[in-house]
C-alpha positions as CSV (number, residue, x, y, z in Angstrom):
1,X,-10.0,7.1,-33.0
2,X,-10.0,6.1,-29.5
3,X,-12.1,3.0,-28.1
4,X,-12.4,2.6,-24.6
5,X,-13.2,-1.4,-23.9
6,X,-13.1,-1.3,-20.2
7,X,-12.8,0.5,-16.8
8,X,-9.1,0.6,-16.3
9,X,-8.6,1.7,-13.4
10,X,-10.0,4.2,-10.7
11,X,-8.2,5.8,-8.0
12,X,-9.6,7.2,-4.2
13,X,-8.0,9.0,-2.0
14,X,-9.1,7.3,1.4
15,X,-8.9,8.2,5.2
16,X,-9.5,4.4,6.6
17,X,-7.3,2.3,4.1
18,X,-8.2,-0.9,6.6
19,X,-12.0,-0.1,6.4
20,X,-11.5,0.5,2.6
21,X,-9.6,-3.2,2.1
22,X,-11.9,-4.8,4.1
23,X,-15.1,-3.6,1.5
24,X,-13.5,-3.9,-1.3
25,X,-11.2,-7.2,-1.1
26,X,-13.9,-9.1,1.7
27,X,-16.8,-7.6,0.4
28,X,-16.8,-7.1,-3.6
29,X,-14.2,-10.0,-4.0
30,X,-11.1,-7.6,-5.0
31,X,-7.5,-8.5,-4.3
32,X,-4.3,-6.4,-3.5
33,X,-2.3,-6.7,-6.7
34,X,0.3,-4.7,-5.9
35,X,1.4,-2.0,-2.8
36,X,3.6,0.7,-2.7
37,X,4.3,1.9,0.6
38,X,6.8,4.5,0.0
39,X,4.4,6.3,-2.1
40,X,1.4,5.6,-0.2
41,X,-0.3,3.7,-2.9
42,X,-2.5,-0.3,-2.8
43,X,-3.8,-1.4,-5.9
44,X,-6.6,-4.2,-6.1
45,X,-7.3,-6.2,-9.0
46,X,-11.1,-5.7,-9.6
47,X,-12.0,-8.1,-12.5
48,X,-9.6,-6.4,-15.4
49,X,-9.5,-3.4,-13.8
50,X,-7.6,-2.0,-11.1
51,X,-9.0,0.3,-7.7
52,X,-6.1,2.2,-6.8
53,X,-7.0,3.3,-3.0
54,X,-4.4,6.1,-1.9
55,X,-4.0,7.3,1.7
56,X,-4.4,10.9,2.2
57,X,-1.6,10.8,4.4
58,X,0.6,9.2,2.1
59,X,3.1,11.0,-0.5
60,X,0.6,10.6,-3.5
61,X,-2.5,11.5,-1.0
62,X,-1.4,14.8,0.1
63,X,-0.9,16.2,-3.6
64,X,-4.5,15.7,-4.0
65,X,-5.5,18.9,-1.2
66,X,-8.7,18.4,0.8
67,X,-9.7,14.9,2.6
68,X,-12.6,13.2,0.9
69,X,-15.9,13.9,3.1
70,X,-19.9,14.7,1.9
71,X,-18.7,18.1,0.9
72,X,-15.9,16.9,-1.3
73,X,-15.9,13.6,-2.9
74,X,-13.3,13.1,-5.5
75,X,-16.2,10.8,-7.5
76,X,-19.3,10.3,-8.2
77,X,-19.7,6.8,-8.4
78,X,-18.0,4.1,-10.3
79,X,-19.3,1.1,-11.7
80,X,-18.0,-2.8,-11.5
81,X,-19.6,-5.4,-14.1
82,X,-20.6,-8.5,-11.8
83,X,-21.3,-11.9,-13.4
84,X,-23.5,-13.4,-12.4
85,X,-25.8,-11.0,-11.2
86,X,-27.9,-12.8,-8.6
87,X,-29.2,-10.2,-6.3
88,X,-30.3,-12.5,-3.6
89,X,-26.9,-13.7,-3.5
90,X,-25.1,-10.3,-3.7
91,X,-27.7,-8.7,-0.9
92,X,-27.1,-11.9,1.4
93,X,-23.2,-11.3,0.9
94,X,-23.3,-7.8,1.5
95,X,-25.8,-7.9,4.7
96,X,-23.5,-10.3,6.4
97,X,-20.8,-8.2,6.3
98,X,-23.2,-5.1,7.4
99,X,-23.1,-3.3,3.8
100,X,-26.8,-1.9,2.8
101,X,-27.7,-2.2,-0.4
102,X,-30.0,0.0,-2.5
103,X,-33.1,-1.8,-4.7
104,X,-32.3,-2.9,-8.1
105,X,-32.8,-0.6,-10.8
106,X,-32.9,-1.0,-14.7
107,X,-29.9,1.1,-15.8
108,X,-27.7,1.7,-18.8
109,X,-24.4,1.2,-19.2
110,X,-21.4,0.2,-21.1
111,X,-23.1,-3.4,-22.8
112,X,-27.1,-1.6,-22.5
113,X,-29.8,-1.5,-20.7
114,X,-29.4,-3.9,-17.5
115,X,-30.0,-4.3,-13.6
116,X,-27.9,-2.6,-11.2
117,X,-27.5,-2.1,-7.4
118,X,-26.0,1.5,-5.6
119,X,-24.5,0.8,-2.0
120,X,-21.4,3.3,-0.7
121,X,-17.9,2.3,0.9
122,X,-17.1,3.1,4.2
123,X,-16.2,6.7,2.7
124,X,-19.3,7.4,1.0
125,X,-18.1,6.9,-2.6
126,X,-21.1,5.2,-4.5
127,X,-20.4,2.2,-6.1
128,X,-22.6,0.6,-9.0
129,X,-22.9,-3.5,-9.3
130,X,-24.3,-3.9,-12.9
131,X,-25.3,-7.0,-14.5
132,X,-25.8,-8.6,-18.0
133,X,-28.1,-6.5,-20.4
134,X,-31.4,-7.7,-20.9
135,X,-31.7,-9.8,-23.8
């Protein structure tokens, strides 16, 4: 039987890679891990996972057709464990660097019931900041 622990990885196809890097490595915290140029391909370490963010214009990019937009996201939404989960410090964070944040919801995920926060990248992908379950 298989038993998924963690996210591994996700991958996005992206049309600002800059914009993207700045969110995701200045904002949430990731780092580039590894780039791959000829292929069109950066990978961030996010925790013990990986975001793979892929260039539409790159070699790996263009296999995947159509440019991400409103009328064709390549995701729903992902979500990143955070600990802690301080949502007066994640909000602060966030607002300085002009992300909006949505409230703080009770929902389930991979360890239970716990609180989360939606906010989207510069492309509109939605990404989920959960914290601890409640005890």
């Amino acid at each position: 039987m298989i038993q998924i622990r963690d996210i591994d990885h996700l991958v996005l196809r992206v049309t600002d890679l800059p914009g993207m890097l700045r969110f995701y490595c200045d904002g949430l915290g990731c780092q580039v891990e590894r780039q791959r140029d000829d292929i069109g391909l950066t990978q961030l370490r996010a925790g013990r996972a990986m975001l793979d963010l892929v260039p539409i214009d790159g070699t790996l990019g263009r296999a995947g057709g159509a440019p991400p937009g409103e009328e064709g996201r390549n995701l729903d939404h992902f979500c990143f464990r955070v600990e802690p989960f301080d949502e007066h410090a994640i909000r602060g964070h966030l607002s300085a660097l002009g992300i909006d944040a949505g409230p703080v919801e009770s929902r389930f995920g991979a360890e239970g019931e716990g609180p989360s926060i939606y906010l989207r990248d510069p492309e509109g992908n939605v990404v989920e900041l959960k914290g601890p379950p409640y005890r």
